[in-house]
KOLROMAR-15591 format. One line per 5 residues: their letters; for each residue x, y, z of C-alpha. Coordinates in Angstrom, 2 decimals. Example, Ala and Ser with C-alpha at 12.3 -4.5 7.8 and 13.67 -1.06 7.14 Angstrom:
# KOLROMAR-15591
AS> 12.30:-4.50:7.80; 13.67:-1.06:7.14
This chain:
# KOLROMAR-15591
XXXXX> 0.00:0.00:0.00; 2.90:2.64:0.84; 4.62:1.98:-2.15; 1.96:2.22:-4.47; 1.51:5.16:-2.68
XXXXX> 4.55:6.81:-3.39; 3.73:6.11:-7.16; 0.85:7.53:-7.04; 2.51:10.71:-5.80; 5.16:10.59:-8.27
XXXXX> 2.85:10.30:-10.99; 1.04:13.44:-8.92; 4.05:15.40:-8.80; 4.49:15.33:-12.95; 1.39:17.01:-13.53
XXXXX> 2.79:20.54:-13.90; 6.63:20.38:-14.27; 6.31:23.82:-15.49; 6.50:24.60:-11.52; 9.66:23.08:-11.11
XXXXX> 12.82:25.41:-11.01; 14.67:24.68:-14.64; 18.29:22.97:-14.00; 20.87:22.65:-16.66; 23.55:20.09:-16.07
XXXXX> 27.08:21.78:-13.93; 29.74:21.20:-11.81; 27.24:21.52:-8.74; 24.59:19.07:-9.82; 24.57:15.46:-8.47
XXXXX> 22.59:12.00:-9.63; 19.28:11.35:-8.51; 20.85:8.55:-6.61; 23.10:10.10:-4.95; 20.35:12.65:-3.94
XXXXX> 18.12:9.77:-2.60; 21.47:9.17:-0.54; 21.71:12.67:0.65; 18.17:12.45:2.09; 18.47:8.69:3.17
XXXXX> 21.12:10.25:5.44; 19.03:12.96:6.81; 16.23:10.95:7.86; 18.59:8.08:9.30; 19.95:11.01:11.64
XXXXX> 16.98:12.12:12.86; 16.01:7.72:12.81; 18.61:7.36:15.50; 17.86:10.34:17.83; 14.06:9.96:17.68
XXXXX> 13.23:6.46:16.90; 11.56:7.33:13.52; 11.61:5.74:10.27; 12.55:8.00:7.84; 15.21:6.07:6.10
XXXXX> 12.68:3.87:5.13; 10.31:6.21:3.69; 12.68:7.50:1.37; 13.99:4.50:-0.06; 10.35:3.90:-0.94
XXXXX> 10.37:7.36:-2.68; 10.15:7.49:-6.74; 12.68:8.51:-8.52; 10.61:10.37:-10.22; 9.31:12.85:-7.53
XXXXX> 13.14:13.03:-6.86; 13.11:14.42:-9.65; 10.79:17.07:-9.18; 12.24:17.54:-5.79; 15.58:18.15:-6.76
XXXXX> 15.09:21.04:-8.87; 13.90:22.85:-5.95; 17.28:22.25:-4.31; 19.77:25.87:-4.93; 22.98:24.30:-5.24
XXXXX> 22.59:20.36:-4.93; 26.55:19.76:-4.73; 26.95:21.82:-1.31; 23.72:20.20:0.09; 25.58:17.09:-0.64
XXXXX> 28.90:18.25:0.94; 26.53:19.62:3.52; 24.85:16.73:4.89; 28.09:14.42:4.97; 29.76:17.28:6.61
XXXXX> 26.51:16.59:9.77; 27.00:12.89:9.52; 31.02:12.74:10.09; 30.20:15.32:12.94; 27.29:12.86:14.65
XXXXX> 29.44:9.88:14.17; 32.70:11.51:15.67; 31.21:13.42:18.70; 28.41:16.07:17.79; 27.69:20.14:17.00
XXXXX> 30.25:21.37:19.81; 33.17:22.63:19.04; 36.43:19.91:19.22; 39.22:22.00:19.54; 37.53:24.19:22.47
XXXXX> 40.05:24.73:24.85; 38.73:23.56:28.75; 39.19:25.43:30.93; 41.17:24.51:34.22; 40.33:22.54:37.63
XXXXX> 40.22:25.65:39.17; 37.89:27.40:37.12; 35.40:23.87:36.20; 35.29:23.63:40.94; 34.22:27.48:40.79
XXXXX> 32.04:27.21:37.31; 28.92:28.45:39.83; 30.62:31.73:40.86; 28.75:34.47:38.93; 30.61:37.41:37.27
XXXXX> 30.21:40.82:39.54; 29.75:44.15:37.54; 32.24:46.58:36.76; 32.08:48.98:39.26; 34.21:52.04:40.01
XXXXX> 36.08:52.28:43.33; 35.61:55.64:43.36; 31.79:55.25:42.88; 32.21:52.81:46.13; 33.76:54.99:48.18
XXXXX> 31.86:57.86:50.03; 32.67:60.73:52.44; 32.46:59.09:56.33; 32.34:60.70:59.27; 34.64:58.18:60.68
XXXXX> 37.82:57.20:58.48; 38.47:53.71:60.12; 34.83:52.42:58.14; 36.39:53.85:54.51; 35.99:51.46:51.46
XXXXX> 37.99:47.91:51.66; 40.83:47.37:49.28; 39.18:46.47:45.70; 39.08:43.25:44.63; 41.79:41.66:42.18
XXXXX> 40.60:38.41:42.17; 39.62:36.86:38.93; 36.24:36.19:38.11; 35.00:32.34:36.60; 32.16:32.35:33.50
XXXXX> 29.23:31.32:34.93; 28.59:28.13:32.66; 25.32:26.52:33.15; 24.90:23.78:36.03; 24.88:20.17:34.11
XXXXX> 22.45:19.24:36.71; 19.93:21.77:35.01; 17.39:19.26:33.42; 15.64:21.77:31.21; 19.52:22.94:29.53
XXXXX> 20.53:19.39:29.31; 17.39:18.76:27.48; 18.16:21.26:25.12; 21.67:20.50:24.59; 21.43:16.85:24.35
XXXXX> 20.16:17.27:20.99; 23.93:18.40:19.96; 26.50:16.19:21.81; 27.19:13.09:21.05; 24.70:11.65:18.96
XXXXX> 26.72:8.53:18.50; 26.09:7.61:22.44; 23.56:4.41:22.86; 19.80:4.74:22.50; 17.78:3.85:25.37
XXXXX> 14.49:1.81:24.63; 12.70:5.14:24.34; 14.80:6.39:21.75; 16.68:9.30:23.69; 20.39:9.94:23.80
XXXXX> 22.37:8.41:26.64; 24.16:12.01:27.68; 27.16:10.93:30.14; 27.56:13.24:33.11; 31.19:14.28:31.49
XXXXX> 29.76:14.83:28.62; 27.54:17.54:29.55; 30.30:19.16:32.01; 32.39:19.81:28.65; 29.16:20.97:27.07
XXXXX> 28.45:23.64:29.61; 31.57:25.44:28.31; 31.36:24.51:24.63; 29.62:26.91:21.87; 28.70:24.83:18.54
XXXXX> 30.83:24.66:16.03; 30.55:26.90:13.19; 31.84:25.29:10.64; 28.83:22.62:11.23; 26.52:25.57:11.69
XXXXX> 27.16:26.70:8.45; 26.24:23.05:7.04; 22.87:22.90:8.80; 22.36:26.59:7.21; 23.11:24.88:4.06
XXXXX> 21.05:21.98:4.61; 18.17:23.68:5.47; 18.03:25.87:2.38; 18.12:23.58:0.20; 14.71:21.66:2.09
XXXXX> 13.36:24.91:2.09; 13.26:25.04:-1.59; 12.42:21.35:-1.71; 9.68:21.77:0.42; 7.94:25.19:-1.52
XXXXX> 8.29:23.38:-4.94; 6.83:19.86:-3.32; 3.87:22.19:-2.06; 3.43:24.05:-5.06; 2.77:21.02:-7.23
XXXXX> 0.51:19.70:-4.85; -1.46:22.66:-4.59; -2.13:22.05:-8.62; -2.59:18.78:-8.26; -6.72:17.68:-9.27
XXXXX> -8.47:16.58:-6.24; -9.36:13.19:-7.54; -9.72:10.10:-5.91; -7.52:7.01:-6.64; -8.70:3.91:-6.20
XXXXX> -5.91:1.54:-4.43; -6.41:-1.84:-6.11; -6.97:-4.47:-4.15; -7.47:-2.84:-1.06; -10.99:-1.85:-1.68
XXXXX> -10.30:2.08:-0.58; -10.11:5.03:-2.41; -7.41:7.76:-1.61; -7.63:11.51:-2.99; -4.53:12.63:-4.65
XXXXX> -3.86:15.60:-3.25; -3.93:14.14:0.19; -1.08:11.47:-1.31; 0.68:14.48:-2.45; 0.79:16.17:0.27
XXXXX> 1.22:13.59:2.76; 4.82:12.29:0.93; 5.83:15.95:1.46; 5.95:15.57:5.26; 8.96:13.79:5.26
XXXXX> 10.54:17.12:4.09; 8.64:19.14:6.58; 10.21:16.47:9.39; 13.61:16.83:8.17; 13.09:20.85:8.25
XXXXX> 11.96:20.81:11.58; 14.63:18.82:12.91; 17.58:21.16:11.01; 15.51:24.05:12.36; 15.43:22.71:15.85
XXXXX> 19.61:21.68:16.07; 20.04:25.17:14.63; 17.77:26.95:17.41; 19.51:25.12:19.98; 22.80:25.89:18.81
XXXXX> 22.04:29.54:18.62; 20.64:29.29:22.43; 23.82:27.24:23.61; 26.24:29.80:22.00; 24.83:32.70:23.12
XXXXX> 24.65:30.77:26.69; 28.19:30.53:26.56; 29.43:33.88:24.73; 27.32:35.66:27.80; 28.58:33.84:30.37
XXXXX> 32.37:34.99:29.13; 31.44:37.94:27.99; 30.05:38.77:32.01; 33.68:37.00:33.29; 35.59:39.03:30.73
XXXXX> 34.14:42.47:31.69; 34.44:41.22:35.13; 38.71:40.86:34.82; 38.58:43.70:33.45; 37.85:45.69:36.46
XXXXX> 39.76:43.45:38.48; 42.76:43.81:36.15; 42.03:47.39:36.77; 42.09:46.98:40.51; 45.33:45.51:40.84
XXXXX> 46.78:47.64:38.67; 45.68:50.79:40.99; 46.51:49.12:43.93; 50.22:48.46:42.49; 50.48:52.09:41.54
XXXXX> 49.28:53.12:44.67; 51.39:51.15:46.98; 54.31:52.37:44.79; 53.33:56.09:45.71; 53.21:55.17:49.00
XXXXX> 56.22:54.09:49.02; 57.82:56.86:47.45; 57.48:59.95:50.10; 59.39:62.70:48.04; 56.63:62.91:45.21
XXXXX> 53.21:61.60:46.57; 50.61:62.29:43.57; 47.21:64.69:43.66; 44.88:62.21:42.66; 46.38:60.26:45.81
XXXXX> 45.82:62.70:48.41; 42.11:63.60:47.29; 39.38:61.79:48.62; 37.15:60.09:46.51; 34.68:62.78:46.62
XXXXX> 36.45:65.12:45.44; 37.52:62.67:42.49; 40.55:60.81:44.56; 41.86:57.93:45.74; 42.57:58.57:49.40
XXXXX> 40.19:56.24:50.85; 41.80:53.47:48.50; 45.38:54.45:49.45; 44.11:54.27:53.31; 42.44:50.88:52.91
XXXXX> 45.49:49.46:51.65; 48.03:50.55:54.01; 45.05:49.23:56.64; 45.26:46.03:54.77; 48.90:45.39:55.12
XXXXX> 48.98:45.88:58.57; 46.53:43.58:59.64; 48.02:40.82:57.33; 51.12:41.61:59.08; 49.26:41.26:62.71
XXXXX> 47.77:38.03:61.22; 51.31:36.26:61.09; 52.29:37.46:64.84; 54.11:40.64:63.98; 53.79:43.85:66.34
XXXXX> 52.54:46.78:64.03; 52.42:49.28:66.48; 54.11:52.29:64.77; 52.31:51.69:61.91; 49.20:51.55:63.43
XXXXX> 49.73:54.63:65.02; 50.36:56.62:62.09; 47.15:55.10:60.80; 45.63:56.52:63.50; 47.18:59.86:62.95
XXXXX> 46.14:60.10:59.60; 42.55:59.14:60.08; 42.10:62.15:62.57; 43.83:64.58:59.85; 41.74:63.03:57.14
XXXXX> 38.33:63.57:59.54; 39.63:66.99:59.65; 39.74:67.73:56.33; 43.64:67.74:56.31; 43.96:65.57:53.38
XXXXX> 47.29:66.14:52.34; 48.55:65.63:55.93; 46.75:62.55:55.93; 48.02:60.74:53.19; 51.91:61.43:54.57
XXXXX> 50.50:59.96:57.72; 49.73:57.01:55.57; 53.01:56.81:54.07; 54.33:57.32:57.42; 52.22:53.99:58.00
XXXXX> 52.96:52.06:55.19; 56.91:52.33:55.46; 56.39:51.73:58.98; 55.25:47.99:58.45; 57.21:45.22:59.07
């Protein structure tokens, strides 16, 4: 019954050739064969990850509504190249990128810790009437992407329709996706070059599809009497109904594509965030270098050093730091005394306004610790 079905269609799809797209024999075209292949190959894909039987349908396919199909492909060579391009790529590993570098232990342990936003220090730090509760030192410490958790059931739904397609069925016909699998995956964008295939791919089913439906829109609503069987079938709903196994194979290019789109922009965020993120902290130590090299430096202490931050300084900074060392100095069992003093010192000068005087204090300080 299918197959005569298929016949019919074929028969169907010659009614008005005229709709067909005109192709001339060149260096792109391929045998009707080897576009039976092409498709055979699509629909065992999505056979594998879904538990269809598409493979099966389009060996049953006519050549002759190949025919008609094909001219509605753009450039039938690179669909070819296309489509074996997605099949190496499922048989080797999947749609994620190979050569993406992982990152290290460190940063896969902290993969949770979310990217804080640029901020200025000087933004952070305002006037106080007591100098000992000024802003801390600014963080230096680098920040970790935020990948996504690989417990997260509804990403690793999404994803698992790009890793490792190769990975044994279970009996309902969804991928096995290993625990490590989806840990690499968390970090790993699609890769383009296999993007660019799937654009390809779908293109050319696009055009397949719109010339497939554009016959069958022509096509005489008849009925066809299936011999033997007793039943009669209309034509156009034969037409039409061989045309779905296009509209499958576009939904699942459409749907790998979609989720690639969501999982690179997942990741490019998620760096993006961490690289704006050591940005400021590159910033901060930076400052904080500069600053303790001032401090060190009594004969030529800078403006910008000896100005709070309200009036555009970084006084409160240069205070926090000398603070800073001196209690990592008390931490190890040193006596800071001295230093502490002139801490002292300088925060009454710097409550009076005395800013100048203060920050010498806080030189005073800083040479002062041990």
């Amino acid at each position: 019954m299918k197959k005569l079905l298929f016949l019919l269609c074929g028969s169907a799809l010659l009614v008005s050739p005229s709709l067909a797209q005109v192709s001339t024999a060149t260096g792109e075209d391929i045998s009707i064969p080897e576009f039976r292949q092409t498709l055979y190959d699509i629909g065992a894909m999505i056979d594998a990850q879904r538990g269809t039987n598409y493979a099966v349908q389009v060996q049953n396919i006519p050549d002759d509504t190949l025919a008609q199909w094909y001219k509605g492909v753009p450039n039938p060579r690179r669909f070819q190249d296309a489509v074996a391009g997605i099949k190496a790529a499922r048989e080797s590993g999947g749609m994620l990128a190979p050569s993406r570098r992982p990152p290290d232990s460190l940063a896969m342990a902290a993969s949770k810790q979310r990217a804080t936003p640029m901020a200025s220090p000087m933004a952070s730090a305002s006037p106080m009437a007591s100098p000992i509760a000024l802003v801390t030192v600014p963080s230096y410490a680098t920040t970790l992407a935020t990948y996504p958790n690989s417990g997260d059931s509804n990403w690793a739904a999404m994803v698992g329709d790009i890793i490792f397609w190769g990975n044994p069925l279970t009996p309902a016909g969804d991928n096995q996706i290993l625990p490590s699998s989806l840990s690499v995956a968390a970090y790993t964008p699609c890769d383009s070059n296999l993007e660019a295939r799937f654009t390809v791919a779908a293109a050319a089913l696009e055009g397949i599809h719109d010339l497939a439906d554009s016959v069958c829109e022509i096509v005489p609503d008849i009925f066809v009497e299936v011999l033997g069987e007793g039943a009669e079938v209309p034509t156009k709903e034969i037409c039409f109904a061989v045309t779905l196994i296009i509209s499958g194979f576009e939904e699942w290019v459409d749907g790998v594509s979609t989720d690639c789109d969501t999982q690179d922009r997942i990741v490019n965020v998620a760096e993006s965030q961490a690289a704006l993120a050591n940005m400021q902290a590159n910033y901060n130590l930076k400052l904080r270098l500069y600053i303790e090299q001032n401090l060190e430096s009594s004969a030529g202490p800078l403006g910008l050093f000896e100005l709070p931050s309200s009036l555009g300084g970084f006084l409160e900074i240069a205070r926090a730091i000398v603070y800073s060392d001196i209690t990592q100095m008390q931490a190890i069992g040193l006596n800071e005394a001295t230093a502490l003093s002139d801490l002292s010192a300088g925060d009454t000068l710097f409550t009076a306004r005395s800013y100048k005087a203060a920050y010498q204090k806080y030189q005073a300080a800083y040479l002062a610790v041990k």
